[in-house]
N, C-alpha and C positions, 0 to 999 in steps of 0.2 A: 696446565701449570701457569699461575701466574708471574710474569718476569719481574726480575728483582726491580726492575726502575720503577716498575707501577706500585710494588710496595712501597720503597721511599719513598712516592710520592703520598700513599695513602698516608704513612705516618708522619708525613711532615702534616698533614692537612687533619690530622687528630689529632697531632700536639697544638695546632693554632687554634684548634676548637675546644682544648680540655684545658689551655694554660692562657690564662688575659694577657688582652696586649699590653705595654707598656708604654708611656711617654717614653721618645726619644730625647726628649730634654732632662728628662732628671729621673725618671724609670719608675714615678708614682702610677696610678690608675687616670686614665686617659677621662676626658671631658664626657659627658652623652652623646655619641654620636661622632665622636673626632677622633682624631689620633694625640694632641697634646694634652695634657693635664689644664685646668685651667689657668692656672699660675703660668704655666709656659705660655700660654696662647694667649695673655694679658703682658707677655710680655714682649712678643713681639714687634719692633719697631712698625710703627704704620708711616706712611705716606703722605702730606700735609697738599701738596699741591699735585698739581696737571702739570705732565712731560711730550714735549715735544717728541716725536716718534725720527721724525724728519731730522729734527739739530742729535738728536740721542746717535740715529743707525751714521751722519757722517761726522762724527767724533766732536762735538759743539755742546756747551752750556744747553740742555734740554729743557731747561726751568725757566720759565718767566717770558716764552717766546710770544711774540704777536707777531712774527714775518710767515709763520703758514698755519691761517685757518685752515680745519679739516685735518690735522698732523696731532691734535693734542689726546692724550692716553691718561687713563689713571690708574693708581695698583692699590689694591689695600694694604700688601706689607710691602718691606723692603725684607732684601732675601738674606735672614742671619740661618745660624743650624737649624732652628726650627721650624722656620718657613720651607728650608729647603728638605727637610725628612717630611711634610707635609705634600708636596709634591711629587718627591719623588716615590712616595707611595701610591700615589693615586697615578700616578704615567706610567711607571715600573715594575711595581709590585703587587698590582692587579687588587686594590684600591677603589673600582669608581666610586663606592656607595660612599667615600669619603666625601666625597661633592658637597653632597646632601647639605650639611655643615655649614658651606663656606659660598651660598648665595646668597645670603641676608652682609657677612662680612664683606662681600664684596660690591654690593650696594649701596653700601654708609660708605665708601668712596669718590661717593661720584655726587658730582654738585645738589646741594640741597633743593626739593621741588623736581631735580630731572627724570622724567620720565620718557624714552624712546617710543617712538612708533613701532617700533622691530627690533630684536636680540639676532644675531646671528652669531657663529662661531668660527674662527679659525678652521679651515676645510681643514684634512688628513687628504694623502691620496690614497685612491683605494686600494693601491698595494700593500701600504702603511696600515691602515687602516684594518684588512685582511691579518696582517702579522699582530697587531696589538689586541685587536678584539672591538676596540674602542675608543671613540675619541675623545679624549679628558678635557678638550675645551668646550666640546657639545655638551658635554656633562655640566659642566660650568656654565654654560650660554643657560641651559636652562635650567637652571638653580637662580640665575641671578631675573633672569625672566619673571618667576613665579614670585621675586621676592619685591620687584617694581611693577607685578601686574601687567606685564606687555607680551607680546606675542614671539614666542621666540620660532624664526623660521628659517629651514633648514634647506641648501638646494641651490641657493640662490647665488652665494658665492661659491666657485668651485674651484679646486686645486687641479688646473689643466697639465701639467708633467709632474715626474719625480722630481726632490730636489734631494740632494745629499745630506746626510747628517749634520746638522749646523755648530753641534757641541764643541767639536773641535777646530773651527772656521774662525777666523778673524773677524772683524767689523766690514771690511774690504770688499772680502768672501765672501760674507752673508748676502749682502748685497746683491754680488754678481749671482749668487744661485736662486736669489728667489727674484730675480730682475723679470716680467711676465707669469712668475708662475700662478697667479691669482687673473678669475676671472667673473665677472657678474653674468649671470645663465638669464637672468630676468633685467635687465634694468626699467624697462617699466615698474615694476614692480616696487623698486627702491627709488628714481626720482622725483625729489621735493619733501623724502619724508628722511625723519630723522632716525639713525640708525647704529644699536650701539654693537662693536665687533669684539669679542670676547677670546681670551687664550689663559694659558696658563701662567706663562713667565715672560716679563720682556726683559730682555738683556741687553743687543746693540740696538734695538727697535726696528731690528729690518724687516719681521715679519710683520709686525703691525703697518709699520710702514706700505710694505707690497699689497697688503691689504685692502688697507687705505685711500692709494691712489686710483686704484678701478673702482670704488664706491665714490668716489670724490665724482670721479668721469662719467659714474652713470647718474648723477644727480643726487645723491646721498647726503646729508646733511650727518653727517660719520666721526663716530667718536670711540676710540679704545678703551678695553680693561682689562685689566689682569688681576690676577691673584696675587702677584710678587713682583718687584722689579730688584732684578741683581747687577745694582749697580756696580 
């Protein structure tokens, strides 16, 4: 006999396959390939300059900084509802093939001509990692990889402990919990070459930030991206 939750589930998983998805912005037929329509995904507020990671995660004017090379990130949107049902599909709602989409978008962010030596991603820990299935900024690292032609590689940075859920963490917070938790497993590997670190959303900048400073240490000529910045 099969139990009733494995039904529910079968029918929830025939109804997403026998009824189209919808944009979450206005509930027309979604773009090729994405989840917005294209009216909504054109209208997404995008992102004109490079943010300080460093002035962003200790609560400072993040735009227009020159006191820390190696600190600057860029996002292609800024996070309004549709950026954010964009996301939260693809981290939450099991999602990844929505990637696919959004490496070329997030490449026409980043200065004209740049081209990295290396794509890396925001590490998961492997507990994390275990529970999601996947990691939606490796998704992203290589999407944005194939779309600047660079090598995206995987291993190199690692998430050395757990860190607590950061959604409900203050700027303060964030901080102290990912204070060490990034590590370069290779630093030969990464110094003197330029190397771009990839995630999903920055908010206070502390993850890019934590990121950041052991690329910096091993020689990395290190630069952020995101998909959204929720300011």
């Amino acid at each position: 006999m099969i139990p009733w939750q494995s039904l529910a589930g079968l029918g929830r998983d025939l109804a997403a396959f026998a009824l189209p998805q919808r944009c979450p912005g206005c509930g027309a037929h979604p773009g090729a390939g994405g989840l917005l329509c294209d009216a909504c995904h054109a209208s997404v507020p995008r992102l004109a300059s490079a943010l300080c990671v460093r002035c962003l995660a200790a609560g400072r004017e993040p735009a227009g900084c020159a006191a820390h090379p190696g600190f600057a990130a860029h996002a292609a949107w800024l996070y309004d509802p549709c950026a954010a049902a964009v996301v939260h599909a693809i981290k939450y709602q099991e999602r990844p093939g929505l990637a696919a989409a959004l490496g070329g978008e997030m490449a026409r962010a980043l200065p004209p001509g740049y081209r990295p030596d290396l794509v890396l991603e925001v590490p998961l820990h492997s507990a994390r990692l275990r529970e999601r299935g996947y990691n939606q900024a490796a998704l992203l690292a290589h999407r944005v990889a194939d779309a600047l032609s660079a090598p995206h590689l995987t291993g190199v940075l690692t998430r050395v402990r757990a860190t607590r859920a950061q959604a409900r963490l203050g700027p303060d917070e964030r901080r102290r919990n990912l204070a060490g938790a990034f590590r370069v497993a290779r630093p030969a590997a990464l110094s003197g070459r330029s190397v771009l670190i990839v995630d999903d959303v920055i908010t206070t900048g502390a993850t890019l930030e934590a990121c950041l400073t052991p690329l910096r240490a091993a020689g990395a000529r290190a630069t952020g991206l995101a998909l959204a910045w929720a300011q």
